[in-house]
N, C-alpha and C positions, 0 to 999 in steps of 0.2 A: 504494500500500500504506500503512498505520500507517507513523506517524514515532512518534517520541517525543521531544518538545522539553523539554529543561530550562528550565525557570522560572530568570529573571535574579535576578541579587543585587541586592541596593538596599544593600549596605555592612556590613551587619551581622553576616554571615558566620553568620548563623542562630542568633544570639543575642538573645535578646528575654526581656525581665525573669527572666535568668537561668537560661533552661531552653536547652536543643539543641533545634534544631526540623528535621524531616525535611523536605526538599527537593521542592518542590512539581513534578510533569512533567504538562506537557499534552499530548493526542495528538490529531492530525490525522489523519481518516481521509480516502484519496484516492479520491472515487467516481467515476471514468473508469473502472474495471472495470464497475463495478455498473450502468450508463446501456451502455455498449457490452454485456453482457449482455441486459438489458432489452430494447434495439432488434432482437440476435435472435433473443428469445423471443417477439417481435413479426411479426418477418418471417416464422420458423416458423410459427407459427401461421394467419397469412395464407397462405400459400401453400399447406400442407398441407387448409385447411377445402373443403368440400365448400359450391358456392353452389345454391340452392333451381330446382330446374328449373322452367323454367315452363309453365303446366298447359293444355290446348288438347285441345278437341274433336276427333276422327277426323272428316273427312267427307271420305267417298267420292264422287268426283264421277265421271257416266257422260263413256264420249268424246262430242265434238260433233259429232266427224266417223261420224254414220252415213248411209252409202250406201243402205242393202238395207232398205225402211221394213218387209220379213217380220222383221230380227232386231229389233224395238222390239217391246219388252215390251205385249201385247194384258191390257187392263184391262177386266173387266168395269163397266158403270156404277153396277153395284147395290156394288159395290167399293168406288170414288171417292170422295171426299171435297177440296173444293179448298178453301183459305185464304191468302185475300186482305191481305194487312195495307197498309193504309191509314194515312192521315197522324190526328195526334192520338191513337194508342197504339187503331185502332181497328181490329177487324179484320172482316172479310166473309168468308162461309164461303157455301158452297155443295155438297150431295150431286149425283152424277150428273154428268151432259156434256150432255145433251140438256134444253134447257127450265130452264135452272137457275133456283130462287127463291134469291134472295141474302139470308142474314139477315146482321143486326150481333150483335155480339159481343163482350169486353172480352177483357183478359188476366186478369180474375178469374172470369169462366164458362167459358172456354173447354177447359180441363181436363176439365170434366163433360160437356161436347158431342164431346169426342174422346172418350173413357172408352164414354160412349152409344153415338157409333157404331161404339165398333169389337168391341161386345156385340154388336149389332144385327149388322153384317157375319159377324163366326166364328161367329152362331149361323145364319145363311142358309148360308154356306160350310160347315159340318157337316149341313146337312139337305140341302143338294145332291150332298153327297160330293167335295166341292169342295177341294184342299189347301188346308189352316185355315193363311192368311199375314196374316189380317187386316185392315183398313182400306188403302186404298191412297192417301195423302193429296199432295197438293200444295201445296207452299208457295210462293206470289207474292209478293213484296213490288212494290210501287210505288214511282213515284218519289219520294213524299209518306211513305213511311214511313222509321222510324231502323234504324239499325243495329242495335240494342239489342234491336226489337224481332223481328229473326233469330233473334236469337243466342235471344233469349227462347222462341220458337216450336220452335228446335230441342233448347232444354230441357224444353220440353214433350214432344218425340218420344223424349227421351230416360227422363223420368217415367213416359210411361203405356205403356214399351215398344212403342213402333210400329217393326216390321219395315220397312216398305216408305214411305220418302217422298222428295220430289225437289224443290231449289229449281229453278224455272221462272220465265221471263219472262212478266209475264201477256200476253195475247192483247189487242189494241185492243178487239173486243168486250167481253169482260169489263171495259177499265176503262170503256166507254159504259155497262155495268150496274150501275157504282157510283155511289151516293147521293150528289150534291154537298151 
């Protein structure tokens, strides 16, 4: 707390060229309160804050274990669409199952080749009277491609609203179809 210390005498008894002179008091303030306050509006604080959640994709992943190859989802080929991502940020895409042509592709066209086919697919699937689910896509990565560019590919499925897509291990054949 405040002291209040009196100022010492030097002899004069507060006489100086003939006047009274009032007595000079110094105060000491003790800041142990004010530092122990301080640390618990510190601790408060801390402990009451709310820390930032961190932010993560949903994916739904099918079981592995299926027995009964009638409950696997039956995909038309006019449907299908598979995307291959390869090493060097490059990816390989292919329509259909049977006969694939493999083209290339970056992660700066590939938008507008989903976008296309999945125009092209709900407009067949409405002229067949077909439930309108969309492009049915596949995604492979290799052992050559990053992780980054998953995550990338699955931001795309999440952009151009694609209903229906599946990370999958590619097939030995498909990687003998990729372009060394």
């Amino acid at each position: 707390m405040a002291e209040m210390l009196e100022g010492g005498d030097s002899g004069h008894h507060g006489k100086k060229r003939g006047g009274v002179r009032a007595k000079k008091l110094s105060t000491r303030v003790d800041m142990t309160p004010l530092v122990d306050l301080g640390f618990l509006l510190v601790t408060f604080f801390i402990l009451t804050t709310t820390m930032t959640k961190p932010k993560a994709m949903q994916v739904v992943m099918p079981e592995k274990d299926v027995k009964d190859t009638a409950q696997m989802s039956k995909i038309r080929e006019s449907e299908s669409m598979t995307i291959l991502l390869g090493g060097n940020d490059r990816i390989y895409y292919y329509f259909g199952i049977n006969e694939p042509k493999i083209e290339v592709a970056n992660f700066n066209n590939i938008r507008k080749i989903i976008q296309d086919r999945n125009r092209e697919v709900l407009a067949l699937q409405q002229a067949n009277g077909w439930k309108p689910n969309g492009v049915y896509i596949g995604i492979k990565p290799t052992d050559e491609s990053r992780y980054q560019n998953l995550v990338d590919m699955l931001d795309e499925m999440k952009i151009n609203d694609i209903k229906s897509y599946a990370i999958v291990d590619p097939s030995p054949e498909e990687l003998e179809m990729l372009p060394k």
